[in-house]
C-alpha positions as CSV (number, residue, x, y, z in Angstrom):
1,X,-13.4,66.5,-33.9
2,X,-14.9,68.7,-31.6
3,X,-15.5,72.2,-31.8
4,X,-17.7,74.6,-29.6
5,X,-19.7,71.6,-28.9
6,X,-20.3,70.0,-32.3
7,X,-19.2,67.7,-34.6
8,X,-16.8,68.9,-37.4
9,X,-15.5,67.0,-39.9
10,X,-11.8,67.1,-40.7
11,X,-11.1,65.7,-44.4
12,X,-7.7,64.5,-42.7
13,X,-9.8,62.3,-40.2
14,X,-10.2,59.1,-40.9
15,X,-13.9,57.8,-41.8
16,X,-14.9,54.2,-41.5
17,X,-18.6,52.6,-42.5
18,X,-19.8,50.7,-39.2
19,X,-22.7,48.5,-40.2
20,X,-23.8,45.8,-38.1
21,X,-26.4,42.6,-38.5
22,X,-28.0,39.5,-36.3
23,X,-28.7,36.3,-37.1
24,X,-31.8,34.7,-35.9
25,X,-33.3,30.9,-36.1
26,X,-37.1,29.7,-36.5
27,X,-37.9,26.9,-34.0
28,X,-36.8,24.5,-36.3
29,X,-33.3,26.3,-36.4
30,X,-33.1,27.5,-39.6
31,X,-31.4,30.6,-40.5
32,X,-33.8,33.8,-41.4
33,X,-33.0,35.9,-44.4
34,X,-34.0,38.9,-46.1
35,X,-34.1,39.8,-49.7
36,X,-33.9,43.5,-50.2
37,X,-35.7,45.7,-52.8
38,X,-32.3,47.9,-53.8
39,X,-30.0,45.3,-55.0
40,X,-29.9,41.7,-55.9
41,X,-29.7,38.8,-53.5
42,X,-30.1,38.3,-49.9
43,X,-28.8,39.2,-46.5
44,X,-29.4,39.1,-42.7
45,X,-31.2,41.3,-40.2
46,X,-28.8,44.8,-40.4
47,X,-27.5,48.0,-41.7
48,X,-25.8,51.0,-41.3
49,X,-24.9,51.9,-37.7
50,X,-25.5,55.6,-37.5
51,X,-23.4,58.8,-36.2
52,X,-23.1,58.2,-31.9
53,X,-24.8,54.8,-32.2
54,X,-23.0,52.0,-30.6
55,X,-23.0,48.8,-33.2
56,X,-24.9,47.0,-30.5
57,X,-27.7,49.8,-30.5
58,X,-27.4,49.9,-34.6
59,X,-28.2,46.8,-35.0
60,X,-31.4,46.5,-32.3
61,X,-32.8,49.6,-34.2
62,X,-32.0,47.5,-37.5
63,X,-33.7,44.5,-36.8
64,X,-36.6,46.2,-35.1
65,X,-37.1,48.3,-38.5
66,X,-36.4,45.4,-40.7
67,X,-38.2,42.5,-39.4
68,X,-40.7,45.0,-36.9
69,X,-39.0,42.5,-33.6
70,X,-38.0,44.4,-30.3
71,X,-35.5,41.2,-29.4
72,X,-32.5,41.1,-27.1
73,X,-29.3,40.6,-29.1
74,X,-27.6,37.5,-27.1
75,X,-23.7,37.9,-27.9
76,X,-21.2,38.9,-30.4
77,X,-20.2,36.9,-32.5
78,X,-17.6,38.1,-35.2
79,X,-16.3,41.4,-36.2
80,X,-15.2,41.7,-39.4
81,X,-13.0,44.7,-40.6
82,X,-12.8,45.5,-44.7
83,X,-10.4,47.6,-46.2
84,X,-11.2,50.7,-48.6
85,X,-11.4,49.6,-51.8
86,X,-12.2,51.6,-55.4
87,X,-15.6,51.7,-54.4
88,X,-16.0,52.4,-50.9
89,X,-14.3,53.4,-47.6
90,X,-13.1,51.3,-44.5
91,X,-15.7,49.2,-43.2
92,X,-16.2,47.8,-39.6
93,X,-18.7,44.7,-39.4
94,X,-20.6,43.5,-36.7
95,X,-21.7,40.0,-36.3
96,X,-24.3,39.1,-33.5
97,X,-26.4,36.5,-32.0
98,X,-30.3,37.2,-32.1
99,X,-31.2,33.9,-30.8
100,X,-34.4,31.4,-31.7
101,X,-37.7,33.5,-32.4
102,X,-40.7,31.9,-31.3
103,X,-43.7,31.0,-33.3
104,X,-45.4,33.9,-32.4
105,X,-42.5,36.0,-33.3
106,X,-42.0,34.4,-37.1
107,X,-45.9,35.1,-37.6
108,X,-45.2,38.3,-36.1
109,X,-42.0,39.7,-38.3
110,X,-42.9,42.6,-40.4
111,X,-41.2,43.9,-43.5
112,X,-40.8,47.4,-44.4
113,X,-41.5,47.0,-48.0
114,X,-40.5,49.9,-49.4
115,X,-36.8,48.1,-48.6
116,X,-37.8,44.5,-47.9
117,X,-39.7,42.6,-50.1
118,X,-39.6,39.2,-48.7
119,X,-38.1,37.0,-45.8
120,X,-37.6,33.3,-45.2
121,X,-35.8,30.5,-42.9
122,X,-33.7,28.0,-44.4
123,X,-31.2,25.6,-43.5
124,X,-28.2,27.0,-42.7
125,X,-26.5,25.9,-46.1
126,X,-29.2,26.9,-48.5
127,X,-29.2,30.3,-46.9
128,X,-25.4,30.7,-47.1
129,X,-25.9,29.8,-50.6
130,X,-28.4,32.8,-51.5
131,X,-25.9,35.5,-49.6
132,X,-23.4,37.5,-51.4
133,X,-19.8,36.4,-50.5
134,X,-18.6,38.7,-48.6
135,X,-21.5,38.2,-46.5
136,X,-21.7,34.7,-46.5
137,X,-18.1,34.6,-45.1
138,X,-19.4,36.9,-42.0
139,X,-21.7,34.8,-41.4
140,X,-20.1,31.3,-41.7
141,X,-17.8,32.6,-39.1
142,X,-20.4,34.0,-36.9
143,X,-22.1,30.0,-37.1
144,X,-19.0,29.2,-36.2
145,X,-18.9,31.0,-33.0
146,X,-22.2,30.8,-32.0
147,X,-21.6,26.6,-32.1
148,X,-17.9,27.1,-30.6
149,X,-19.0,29.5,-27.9
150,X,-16.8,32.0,-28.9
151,X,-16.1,35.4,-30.8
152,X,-13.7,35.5,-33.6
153,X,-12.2,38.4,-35.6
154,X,-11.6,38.5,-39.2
155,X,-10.1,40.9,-41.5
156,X,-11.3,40.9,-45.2
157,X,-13.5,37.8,-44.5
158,X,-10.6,35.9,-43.5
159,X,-9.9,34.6,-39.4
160,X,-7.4,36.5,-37.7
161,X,-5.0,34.3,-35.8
162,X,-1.7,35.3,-33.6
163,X,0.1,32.1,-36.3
């Protein structure tokens, strides 16, 4: 809400965690993955998407912190929306398509390692593997998509369809 040119918050409002990631490829197109110094296991290029960020900016400032790349995002390619559980809030998820890196770029990628502490491509099903479920379900759908050409929406992990 609004109010003499700020930003209040009203507890009646509802709040939902935007967070938003990108999958990129090495030349050999295997899937790039980061392992994170706060919690166990891996995940993809993303984070948080920050108050009046658009997802699309949230994630290029992500991946340019995270793996130190200034890269054009290519496309969407899966949004995934989670409900509030005991845990958390609401959650909006943001899938896109970062595209091949070149050699250059994969020698180039640097890790904050304060949050980072390593990165490394691997076949598509290895990597999958090594990712948390709910995660690994984003980004099976998002494959998905990028192979099919299309964008799909999924609510708890799970494709939406009109049947």
């Amino acid at each position: 809400m609004l109010w003499k040119g700020r930003i209040v918050t009203d507890l009646a409002s509802p709040t939902k965690r935007v967070a938003a990631g990108a999958l990129f490829f090495n030349p050999s197109g295997e899937l790039l993955i980061v392992k994170p110094s706060y919690q166990p296991g891996w995940l993809i290029p993303g984070g948080a998407v920050e108050l009046r960020e658009s997802p699309l900016a949230g994630c290029r400032r992500e991946v340019l912190e995270e793996i130190g790349l200034r890269r054009p995002l290519i496309r969407l390619l899966c949004v995934d929306y989670r409900p509030a559980s005991a845990r958390r809030s609401e959650s909006l998820h943001f899938l896109f398509a970062g595209g091949a890196l070149d050699e250059a770029e994969v020698a180039a990628i640097m890790l904050p390692l304060d949050e980072l502490t390593e990165h490394q491509f691997l076949p598509s099903a290895q990597a999958l593997a090594l990712l948390r479920s709910r995660l690994r379900r984003r980004v099976e759908h998002g494959l998905r998509a990028l192979r099919a050409g299309d964008t799909r929406y999924l609510e708890n992990g799970k494709l939406w369809t009109t049947s």
